[in-house]
Every structure is written in C-alpha cells, then in structure tokens.
MARKE-13444 format. One line per 5 residues: number of its first residue (from 1); their letters; for each residue x, y, z of N, C-alpha, C. Coordinates in Angstrom, 1 decimal, padded with zeros to 4 digits. Atoms other than C-alpha are relative to their C-alpha. Layout:
NUM = a = X/Y/Z/X/Y/Z/X/Y/Z  ... $
***
This chain:
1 = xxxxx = 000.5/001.1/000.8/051.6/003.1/-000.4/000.9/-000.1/-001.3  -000.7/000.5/000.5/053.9/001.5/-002.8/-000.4/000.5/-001.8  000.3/-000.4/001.3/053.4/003.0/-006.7/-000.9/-001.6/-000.9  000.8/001.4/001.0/052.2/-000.9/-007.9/-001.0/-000.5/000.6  001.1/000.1/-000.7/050.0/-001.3/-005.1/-001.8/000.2/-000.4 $
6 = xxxxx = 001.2/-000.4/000.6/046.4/-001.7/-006.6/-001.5/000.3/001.5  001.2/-000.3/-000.7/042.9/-000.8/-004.8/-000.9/-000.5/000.2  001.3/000.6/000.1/040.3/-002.8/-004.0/-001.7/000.7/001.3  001.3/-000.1/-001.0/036.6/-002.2/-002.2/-000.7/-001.2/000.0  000.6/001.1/000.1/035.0/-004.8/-000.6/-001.0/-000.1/000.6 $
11 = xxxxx = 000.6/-000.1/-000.4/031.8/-004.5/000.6/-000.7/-001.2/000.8  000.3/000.9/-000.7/030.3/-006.4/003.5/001.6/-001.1/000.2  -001.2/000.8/000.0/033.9/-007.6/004.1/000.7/-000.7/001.4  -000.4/000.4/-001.3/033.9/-008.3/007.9/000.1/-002.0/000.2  -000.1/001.2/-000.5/033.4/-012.0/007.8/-000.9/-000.6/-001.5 $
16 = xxxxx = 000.5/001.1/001.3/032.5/-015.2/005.1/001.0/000.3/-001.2  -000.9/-000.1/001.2/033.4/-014.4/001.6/000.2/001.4/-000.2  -000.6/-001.0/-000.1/034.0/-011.0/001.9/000.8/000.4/000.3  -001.2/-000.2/-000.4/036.5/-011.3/004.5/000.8/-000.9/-001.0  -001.0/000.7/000.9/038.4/-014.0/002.5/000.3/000.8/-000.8 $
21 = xxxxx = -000.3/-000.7/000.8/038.2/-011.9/-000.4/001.0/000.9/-000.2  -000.4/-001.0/-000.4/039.5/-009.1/001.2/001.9/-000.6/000.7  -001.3/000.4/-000.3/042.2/-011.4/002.9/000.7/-000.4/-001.4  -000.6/000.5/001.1/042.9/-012.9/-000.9/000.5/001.3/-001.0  -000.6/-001.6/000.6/043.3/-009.2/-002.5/001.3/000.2/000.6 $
26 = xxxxx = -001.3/-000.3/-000.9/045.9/-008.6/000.1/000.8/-000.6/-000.5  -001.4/000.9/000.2/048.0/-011.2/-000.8/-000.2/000.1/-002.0  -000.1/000.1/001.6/047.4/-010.4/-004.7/000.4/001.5/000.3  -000.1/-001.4/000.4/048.9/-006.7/-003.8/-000.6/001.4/000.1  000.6/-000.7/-000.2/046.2/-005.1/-003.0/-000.4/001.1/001.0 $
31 = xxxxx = 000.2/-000.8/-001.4/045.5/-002.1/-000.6/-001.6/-000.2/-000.3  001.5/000.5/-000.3/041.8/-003.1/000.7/-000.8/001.0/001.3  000.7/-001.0/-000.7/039.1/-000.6/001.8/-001.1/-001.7/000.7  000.5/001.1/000.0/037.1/-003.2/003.9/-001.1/000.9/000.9  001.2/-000.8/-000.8/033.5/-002.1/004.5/-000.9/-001.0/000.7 $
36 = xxxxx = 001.4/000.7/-000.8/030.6/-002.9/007.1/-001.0/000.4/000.9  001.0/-001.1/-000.6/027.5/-001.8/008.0/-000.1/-000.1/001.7  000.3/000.1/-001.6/027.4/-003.2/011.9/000.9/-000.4/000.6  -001.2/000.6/-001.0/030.1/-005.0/012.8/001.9/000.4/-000.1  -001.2/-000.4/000.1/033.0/-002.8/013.5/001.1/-000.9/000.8 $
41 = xxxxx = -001.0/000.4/-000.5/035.0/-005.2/015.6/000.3/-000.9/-001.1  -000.5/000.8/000.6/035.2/-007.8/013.1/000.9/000.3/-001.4  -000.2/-000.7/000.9/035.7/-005.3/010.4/001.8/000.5/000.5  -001.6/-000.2/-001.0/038.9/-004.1/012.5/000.9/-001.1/-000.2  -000.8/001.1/000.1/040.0/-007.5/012.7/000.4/-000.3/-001.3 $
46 = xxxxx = -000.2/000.0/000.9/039.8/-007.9/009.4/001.2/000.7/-000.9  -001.4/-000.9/000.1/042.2/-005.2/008.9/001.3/-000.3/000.5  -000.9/000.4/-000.6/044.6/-006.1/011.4/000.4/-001.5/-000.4  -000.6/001.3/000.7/044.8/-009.6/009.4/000.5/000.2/-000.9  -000.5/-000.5/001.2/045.8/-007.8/006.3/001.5/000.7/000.2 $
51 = xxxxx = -001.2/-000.8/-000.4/048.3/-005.9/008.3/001.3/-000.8/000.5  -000.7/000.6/-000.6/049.7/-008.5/009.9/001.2/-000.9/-001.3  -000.1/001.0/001.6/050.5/-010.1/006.2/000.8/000.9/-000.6  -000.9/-001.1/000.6/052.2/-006.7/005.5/-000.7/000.6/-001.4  000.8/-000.4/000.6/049.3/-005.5/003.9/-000.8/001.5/000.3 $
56 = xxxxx = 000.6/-000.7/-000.4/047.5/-002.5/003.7/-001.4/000.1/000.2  001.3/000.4/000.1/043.7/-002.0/005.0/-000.7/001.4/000.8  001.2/-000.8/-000.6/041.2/000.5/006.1/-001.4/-000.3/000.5  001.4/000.6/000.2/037.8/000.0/007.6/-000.7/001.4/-000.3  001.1/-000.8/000.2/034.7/001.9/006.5/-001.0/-000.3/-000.1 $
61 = xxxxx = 001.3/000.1/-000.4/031.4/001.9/008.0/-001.3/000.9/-001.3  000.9/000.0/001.0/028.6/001.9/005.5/-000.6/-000.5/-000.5  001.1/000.7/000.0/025.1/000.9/004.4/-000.2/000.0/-001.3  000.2/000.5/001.3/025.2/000.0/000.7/-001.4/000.5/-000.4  001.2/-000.6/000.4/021.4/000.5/000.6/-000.1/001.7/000.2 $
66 = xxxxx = 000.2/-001.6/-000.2/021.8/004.3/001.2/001.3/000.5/-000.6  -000.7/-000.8/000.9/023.0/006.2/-001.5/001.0/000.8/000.3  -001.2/-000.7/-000.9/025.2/008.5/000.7/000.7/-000.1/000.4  -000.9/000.7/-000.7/026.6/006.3/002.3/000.8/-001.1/-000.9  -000.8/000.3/000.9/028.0/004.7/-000.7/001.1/000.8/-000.6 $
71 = xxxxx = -001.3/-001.4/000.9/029.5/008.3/-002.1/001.4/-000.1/001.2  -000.9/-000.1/-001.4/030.8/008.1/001.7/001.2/-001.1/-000.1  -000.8/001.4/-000.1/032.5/004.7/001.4/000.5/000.5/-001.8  -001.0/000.0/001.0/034.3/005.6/-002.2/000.9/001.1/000.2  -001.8/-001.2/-000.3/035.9/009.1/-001.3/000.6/-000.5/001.1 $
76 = xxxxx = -000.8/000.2/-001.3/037.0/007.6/002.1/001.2/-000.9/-000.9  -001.6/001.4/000.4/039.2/004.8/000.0/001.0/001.2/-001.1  -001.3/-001.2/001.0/040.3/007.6/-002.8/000.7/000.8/001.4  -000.8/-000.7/-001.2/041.2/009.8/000.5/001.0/-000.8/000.2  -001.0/000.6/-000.9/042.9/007.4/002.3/000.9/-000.8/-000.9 $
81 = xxxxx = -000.8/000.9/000.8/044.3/004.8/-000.3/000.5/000.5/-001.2  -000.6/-000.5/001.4/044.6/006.8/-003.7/-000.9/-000.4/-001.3  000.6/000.5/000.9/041.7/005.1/-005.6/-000.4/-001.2/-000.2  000.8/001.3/000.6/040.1/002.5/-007.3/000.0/-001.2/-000.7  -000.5/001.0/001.3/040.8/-000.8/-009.5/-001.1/-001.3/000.1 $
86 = xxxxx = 000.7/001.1/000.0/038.5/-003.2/-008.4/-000.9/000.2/001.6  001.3/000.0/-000.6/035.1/-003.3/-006.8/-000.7/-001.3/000.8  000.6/001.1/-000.2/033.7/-006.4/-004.8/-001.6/000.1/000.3  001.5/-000.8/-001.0/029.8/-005.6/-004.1/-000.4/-001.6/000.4  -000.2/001.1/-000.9/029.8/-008.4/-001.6/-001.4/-000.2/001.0 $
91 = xxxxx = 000.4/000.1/-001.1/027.2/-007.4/001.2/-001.3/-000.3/-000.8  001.0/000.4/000.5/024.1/-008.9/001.0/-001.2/-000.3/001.6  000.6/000.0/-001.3/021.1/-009.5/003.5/-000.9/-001.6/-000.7  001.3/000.5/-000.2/017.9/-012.1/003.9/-001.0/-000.3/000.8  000.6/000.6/-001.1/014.9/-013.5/005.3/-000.2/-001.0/-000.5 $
96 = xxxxx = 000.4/002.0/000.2/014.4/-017.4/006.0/-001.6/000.4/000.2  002.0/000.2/000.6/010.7/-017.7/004.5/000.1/-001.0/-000.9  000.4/001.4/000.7/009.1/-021.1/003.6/-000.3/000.9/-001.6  000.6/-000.7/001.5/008.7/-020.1/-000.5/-001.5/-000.1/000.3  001.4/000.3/-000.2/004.8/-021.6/000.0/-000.5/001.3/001.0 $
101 = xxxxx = 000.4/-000.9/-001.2/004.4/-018.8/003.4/-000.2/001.2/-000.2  -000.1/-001.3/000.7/003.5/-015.8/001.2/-000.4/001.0/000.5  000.7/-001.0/-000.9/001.7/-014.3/003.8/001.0/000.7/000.7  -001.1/-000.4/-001.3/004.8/-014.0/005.8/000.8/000.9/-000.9  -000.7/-001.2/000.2/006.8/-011.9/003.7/-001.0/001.6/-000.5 $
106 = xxxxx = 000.4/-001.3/-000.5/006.4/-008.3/004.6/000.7/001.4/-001.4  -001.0/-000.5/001.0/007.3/-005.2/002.7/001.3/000.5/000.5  -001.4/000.0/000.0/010.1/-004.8/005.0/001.0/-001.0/-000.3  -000.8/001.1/000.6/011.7/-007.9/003.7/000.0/000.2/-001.7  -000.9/-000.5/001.3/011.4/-006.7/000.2/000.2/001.1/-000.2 $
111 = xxxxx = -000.5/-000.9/-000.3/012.3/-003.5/001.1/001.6/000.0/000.1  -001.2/-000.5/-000.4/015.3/-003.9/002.9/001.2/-001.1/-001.3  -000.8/001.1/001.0/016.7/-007.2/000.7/000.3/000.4/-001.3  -000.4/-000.8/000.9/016.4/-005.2/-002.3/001.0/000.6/-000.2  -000.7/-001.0/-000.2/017.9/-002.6/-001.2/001.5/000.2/000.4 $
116 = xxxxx = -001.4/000.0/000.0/021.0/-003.8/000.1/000.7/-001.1/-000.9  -001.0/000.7/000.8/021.5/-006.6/-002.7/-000.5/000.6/-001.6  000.1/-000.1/001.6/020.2/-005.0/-006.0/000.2/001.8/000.3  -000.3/-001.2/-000.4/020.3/-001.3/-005.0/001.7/000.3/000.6  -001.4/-000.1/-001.1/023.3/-001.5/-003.0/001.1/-000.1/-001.3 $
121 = xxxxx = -001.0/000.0/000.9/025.6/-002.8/-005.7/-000.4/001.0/-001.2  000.3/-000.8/000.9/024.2/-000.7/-008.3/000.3/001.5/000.2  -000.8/-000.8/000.0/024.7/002.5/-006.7/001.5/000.2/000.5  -001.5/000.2/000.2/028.4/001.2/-005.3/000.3/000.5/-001.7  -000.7/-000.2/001.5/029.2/000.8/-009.2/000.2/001.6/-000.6 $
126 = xxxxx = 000.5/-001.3/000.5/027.5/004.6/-009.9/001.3/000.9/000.5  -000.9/-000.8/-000.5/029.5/005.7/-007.5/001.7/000.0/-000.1  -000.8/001.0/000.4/032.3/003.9/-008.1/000.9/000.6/-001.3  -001.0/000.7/001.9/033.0/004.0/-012.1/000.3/001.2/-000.1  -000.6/-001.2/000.0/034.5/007.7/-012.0/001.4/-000.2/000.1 $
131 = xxxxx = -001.3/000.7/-000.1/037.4/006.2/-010.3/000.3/-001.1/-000.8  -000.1/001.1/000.6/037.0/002.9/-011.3/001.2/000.1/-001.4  -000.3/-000.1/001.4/037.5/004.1/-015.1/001.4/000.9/-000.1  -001.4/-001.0/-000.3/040.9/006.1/-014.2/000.9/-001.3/-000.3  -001.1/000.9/000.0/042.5/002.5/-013.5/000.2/-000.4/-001.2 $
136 = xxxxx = -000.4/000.3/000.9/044.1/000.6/-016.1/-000.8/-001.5/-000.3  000.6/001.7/-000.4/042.3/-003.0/-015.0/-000.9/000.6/000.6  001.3/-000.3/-001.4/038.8/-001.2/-013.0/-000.5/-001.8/-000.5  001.0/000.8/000.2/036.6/-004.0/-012.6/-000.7/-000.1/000.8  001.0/000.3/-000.7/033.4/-005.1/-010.9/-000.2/-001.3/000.3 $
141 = xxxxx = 000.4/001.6/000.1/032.8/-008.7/-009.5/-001.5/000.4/001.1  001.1/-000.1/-000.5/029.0/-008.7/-008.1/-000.1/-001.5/000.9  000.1/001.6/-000.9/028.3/-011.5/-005.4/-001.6/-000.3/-000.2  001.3/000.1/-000.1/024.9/-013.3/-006.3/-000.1/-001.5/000.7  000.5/001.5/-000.2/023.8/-016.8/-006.1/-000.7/-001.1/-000.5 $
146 = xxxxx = 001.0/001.2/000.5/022.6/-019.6/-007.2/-001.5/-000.1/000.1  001.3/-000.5/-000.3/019.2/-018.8/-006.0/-000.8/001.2/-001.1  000.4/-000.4/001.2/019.2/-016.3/-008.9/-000.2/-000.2/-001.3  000.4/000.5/001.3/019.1/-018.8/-011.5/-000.9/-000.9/000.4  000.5/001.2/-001.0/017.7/-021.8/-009.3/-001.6/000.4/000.3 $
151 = xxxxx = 001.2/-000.2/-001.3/014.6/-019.6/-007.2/-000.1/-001.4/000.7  000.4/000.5/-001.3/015.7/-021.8/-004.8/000.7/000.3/000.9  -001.3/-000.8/-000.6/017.1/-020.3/-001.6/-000.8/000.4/001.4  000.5/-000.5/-001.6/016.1/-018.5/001.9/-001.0/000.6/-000.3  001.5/-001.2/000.2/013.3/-016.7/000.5/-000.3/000.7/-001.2 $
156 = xxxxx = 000.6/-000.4/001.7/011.3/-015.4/-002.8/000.7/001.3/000.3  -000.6/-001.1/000.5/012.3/-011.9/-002.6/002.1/000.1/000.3  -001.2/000.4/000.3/016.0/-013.1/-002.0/000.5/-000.5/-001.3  -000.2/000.6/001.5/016.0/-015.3/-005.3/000.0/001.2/-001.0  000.3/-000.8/000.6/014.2/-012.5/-007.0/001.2/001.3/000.3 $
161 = xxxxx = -001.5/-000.6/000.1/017.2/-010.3/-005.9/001.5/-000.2/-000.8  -000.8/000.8/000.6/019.7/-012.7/-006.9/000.0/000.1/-001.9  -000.3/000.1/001.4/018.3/-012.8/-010.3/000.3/001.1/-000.8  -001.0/-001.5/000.9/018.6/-009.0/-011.0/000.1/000.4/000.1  -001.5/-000.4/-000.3/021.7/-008.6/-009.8/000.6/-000.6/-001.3 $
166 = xxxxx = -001.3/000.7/001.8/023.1/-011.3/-012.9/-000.9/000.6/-001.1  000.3/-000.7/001.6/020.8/-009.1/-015.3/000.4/001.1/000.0  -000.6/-000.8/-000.3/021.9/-006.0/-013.4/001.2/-000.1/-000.9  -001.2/000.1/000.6/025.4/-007.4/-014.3/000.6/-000.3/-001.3  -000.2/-000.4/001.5/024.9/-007.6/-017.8/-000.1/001.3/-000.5 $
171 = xxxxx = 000.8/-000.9/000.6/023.3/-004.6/-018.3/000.8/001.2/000.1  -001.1/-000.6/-000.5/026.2/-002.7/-016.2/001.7/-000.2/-000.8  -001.3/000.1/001.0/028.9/-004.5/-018.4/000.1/000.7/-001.1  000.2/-001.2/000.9/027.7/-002.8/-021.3/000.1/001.6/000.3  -000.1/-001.8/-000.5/027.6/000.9/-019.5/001.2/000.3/000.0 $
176 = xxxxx = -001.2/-000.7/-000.4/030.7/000.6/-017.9/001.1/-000.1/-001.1  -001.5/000.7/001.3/032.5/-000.9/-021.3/000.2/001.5/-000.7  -001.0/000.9/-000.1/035.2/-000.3/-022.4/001.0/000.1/001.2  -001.0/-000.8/-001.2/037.1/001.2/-019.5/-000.3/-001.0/001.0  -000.1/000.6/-001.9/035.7/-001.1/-016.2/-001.0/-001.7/-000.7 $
181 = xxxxx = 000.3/001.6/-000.2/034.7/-005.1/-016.5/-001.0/000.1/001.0  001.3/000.5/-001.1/031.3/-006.3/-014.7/000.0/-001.3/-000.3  000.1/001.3/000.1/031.2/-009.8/-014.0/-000.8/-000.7/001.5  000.9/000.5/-000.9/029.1/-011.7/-011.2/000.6/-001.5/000.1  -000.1/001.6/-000.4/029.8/-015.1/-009.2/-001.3/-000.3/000.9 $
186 = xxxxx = 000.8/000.2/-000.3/027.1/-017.2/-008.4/000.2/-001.1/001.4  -000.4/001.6/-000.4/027.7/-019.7/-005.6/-001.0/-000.5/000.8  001.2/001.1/-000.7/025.6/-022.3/-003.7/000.1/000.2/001.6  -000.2/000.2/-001.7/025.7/-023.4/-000.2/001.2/000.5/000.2  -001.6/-000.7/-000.5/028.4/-021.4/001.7/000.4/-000.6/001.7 $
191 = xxxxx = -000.4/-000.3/-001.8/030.1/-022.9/005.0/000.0/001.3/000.8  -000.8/-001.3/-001.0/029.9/-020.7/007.9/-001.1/000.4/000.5  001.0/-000.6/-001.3/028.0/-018.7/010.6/-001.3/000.6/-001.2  001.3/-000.5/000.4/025.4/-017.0/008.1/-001.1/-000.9/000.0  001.2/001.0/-000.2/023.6/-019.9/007.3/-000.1/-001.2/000.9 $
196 = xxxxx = 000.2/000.6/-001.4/024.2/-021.7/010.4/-001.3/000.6/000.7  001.4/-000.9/-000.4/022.0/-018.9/011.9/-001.2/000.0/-000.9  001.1/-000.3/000.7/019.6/-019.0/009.1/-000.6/-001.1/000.0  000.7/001.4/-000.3/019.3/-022.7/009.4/-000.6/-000.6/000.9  000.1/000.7/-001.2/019.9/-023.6/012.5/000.0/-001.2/000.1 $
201 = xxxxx = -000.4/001.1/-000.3/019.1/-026.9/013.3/000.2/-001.2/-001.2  -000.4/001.3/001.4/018.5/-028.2/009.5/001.2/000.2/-000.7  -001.5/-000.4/000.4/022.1/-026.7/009.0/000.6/-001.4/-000.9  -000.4/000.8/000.1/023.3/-030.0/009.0/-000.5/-000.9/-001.3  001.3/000.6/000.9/020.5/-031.7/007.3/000.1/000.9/-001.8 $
206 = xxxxx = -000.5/-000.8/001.7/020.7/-029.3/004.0/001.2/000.7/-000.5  -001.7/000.0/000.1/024.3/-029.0/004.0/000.3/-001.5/-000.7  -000.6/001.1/000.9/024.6/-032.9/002.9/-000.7/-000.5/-000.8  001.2/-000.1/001.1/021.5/-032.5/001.0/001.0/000.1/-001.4  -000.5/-000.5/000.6/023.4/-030.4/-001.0/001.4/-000.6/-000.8 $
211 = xxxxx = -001.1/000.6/000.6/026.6/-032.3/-001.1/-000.2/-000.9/-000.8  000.6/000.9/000.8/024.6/-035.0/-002.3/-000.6/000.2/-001.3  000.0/-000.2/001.0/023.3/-033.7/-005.2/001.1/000.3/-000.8  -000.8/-000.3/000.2/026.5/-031.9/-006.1/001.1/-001.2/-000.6  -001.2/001.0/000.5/029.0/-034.0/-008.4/001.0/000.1/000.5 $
216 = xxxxx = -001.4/000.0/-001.1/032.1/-033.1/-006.4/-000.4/000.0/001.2  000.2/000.4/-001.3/030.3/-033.9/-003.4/000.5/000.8/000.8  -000.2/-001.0/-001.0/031.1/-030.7/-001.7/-001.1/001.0/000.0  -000.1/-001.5/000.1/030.0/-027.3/-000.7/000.9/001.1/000.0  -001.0/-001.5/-000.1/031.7/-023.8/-000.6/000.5/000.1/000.9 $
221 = xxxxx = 000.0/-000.4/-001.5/033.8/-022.8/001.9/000.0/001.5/-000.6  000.3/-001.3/000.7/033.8/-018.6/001.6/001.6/000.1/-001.0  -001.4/000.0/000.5/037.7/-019.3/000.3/000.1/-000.8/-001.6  000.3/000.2/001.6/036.2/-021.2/-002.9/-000.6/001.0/-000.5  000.7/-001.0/000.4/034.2/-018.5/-003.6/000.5/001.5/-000.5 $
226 = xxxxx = -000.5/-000.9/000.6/036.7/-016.1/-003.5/001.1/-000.1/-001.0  -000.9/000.8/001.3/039.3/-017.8/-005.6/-000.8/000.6/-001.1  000.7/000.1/001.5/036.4/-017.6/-008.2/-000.1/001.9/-000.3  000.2/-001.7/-000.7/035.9/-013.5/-007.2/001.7/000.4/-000.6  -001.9/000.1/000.1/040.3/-013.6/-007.6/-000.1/000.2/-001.8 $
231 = xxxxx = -000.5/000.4/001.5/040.1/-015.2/-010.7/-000.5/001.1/-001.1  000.1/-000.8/000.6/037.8/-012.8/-012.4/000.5/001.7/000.4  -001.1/-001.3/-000.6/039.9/-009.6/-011.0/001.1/-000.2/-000.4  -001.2/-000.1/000.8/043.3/-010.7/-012.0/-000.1/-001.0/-001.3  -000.5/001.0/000.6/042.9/-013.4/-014.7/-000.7/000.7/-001.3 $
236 = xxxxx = 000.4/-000.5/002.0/041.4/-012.5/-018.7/-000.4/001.2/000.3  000.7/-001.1/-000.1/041.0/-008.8/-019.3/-001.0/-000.1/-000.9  001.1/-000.4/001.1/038.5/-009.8/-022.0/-001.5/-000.8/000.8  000.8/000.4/-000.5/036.0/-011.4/-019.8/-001.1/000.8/000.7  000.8/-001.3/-001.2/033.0/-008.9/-018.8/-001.8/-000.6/000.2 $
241 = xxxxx = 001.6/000.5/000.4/029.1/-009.2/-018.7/-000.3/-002.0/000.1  000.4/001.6/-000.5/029.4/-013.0/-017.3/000.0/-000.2/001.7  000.5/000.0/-001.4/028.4/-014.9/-014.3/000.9/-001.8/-000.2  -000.4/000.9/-000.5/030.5/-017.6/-012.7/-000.8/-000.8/001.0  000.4/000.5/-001.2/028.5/-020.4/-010.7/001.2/-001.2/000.9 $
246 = xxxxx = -000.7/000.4/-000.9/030.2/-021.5/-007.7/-000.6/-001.2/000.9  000.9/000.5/-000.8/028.5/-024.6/-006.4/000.4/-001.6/000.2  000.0/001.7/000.1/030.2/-028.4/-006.5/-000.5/-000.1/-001.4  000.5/000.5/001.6/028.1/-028.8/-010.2/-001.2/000.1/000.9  001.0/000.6/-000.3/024.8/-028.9/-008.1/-001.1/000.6/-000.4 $
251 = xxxxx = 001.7/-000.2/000.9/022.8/-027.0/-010.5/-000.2/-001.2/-001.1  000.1/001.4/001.5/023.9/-029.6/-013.3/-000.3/-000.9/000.6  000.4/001.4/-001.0/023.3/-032.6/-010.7/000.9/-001.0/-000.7  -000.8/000.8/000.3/024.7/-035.6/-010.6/-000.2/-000.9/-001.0  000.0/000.7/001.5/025.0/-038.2/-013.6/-001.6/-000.9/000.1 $
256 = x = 001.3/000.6/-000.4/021.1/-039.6/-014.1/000.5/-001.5/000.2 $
***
C-alpha cells in the first residue's frame, strides 16, 4: 500500500449507498475495508470493482449490532490495510409498518433496528476513535435519514432511530473533538432494490409522490448520496457535529 494511500471503513457496503461509497473512496485514494453482515458475494464484488479501478479492498464479515464483532471489523482493516482515516457507519436495517399499526410492531423490530442503526454506529465509532484519532483527517460520516427529522418513513421505530443517530452525532462530535470529525447525511427516497422490496408494488406510486413534492423533481440515486458522504470526508476540515439532508428539497417542499 502506497505511503499516501488513506483508509476508509464502510459499513454495510455490499450494495446501494454503501457500495457507491465504497466505489467513490476508491477513486478519492482510498484503501476500503468493505463490510457485510450476509451478503458475502456481493461484498466480494464489491471488492473486485475497486480492484479492477486499481484500487485496494478487503471484505469483512460483520454485524454492527454486536459489539465484537465491531472490535473484529476494525483490527481486521488495521491488520490488513494499516489503519484508519475515515469511518462510513452506513448499514442500517427496517420494518415496513403502517405508523397507525402499533400493534404490529414487535420487540424484535425495536430490538434489532436499534441495534443495528443507533447501537451499531455508536460502538463502530467506540471502537474506531483509537485509530481514527492517529490519522491526520479521522472522520465519521453517519448515514441517517430524513425520517429522523420528518417521522416519516418505513416504520416508527425506524424514524425514532434515525433521529438518535443525528443527536448521537452531535453528541459524538463533541467526544471525538478535536482529533476525529462526526458529521451525518440525511437523505430521502433512495433508488434501488431496498425499497423496491420494502415497497413493492407502491414502489412506483411513492417514488413520484416524492418527486412531486421535491423542488428539483427528483430522488436519490445511492451515488447522490454519496457525493454528499465524499464531500464531508474530503472537503472543510472545520465542519463536524452537522447533518447534511440529501433529498431533492422535499423537506422544504415546493414553492406554496
């Protein structure tokens, strides 16, 4: 590995905005640990796309919600790559529940959702800011959502995730300062297989919902999202303890 070569971790990086991410680090230089809790072929691929680009990549298998297996996933990247510079806590989970259907969520749905989007990133960082704080630029970009300012989204204990993850990420900017940056992107509707499957048939249907509200009349693809993920990783080292939303404008809506 090349002495200028920096380090990234990207959690949940097999596919959406994690893979992009992971492909956008690459080409900004980066050697990329690319983690995933189930799906090791795509996780592979993922690698072999970074390599093909003349990039460096590793996969490592690991479940964000389990503390262990986070210590596991940061010495495997110091081992094999040399360290740390930048953090993506990317992987996230849900369940599609009507908000009104309160019956229907269970405690394994706020169990596990917690656990792998507010738990998860919080002991990454823990485990994390040792290294992290070695580099010269560490940073943290947290993946949340619009759903954490909005509560509106796939499900109440998803929103309720979303939102303290961006108070998490204030609260973590402060800890890690001055040595390591925490910052959070929030974005909206994301093209792509997740919420295809989570939709299904009203895919379509609250996809141009969405664009319609939205003043630039789009959604996300996972490759706007990481741009925004990019930009806080290489762009102002004075930027920490903020939250980027990623969404067309369709929290601010369109002109009354």
């Amino acid at each position: 590995m090349g002495t200028s070569m920096k380090v990234a971790i990207v959690t949940g990086a097999s596919r959406g905005v994690g893979r992009a991410t992971a492909l956008a680090l690459a080409k900004q230089n980066y050697a990329v640990a690319i983690n995933y809790s189930r799906s090791h072929r795509e996780a592979e691929a993922v690698v072999q796309a970074i390599q093909a680009l003349g990039g460096q990549a590793i996969s490592v298998q690991a479940d964000v919600s389990d503390n262990d297996s986070c210590k596991h996933l940061v010495e495997c990247t110091v081992e094999r790559l040399g360290g740390i510079d930048a953090l993506v806590n990317n992987a996230g989970t849900t369940s599609f529940i009507p908000h009104n259907a309160l019956d229907q969520v269970d405690d394994d749905d706020w169990d596990r959702i917690m656990g792998v989007n507010l738990k998860g990133p919080f002991q990454m960082v823990r485990a994390a800011l040792p290294v992290l704080s070695k580099s010269e630029s560490g940073c943290v970009v947290n993946v949340a959502s619009i759903a954490g300012i909005s509560a509106t989204g796939s499900s109440i204990p998803y929103c309720a995730s979303k939102a303290a993850l961006l108070n998490m990420t204030v609260a973590l900017a402060r800890v890690c300062a001055p040595k390591v940056r925490v910052n959070a992107v929030a974005p909206g509707f994301i093209e792509g297989e997740w919420l295809k499957q989570g939709l299904g048939h009203a895919y379509d249907m609250v996809k141009k919902q969405c664009e319609d509200r939205s003043p630039l009349h789009k959604v996300c693809t996972p490759e706007d999202v990481s741009d925004a993920i990019i930009s806080l990783i290489t762009g102002s080292q004075l930027v920490t303890g903020q939250t980027i939303v990623v969404d067309g404008g369709m929290l601010i809506g369109p002109t009354p």
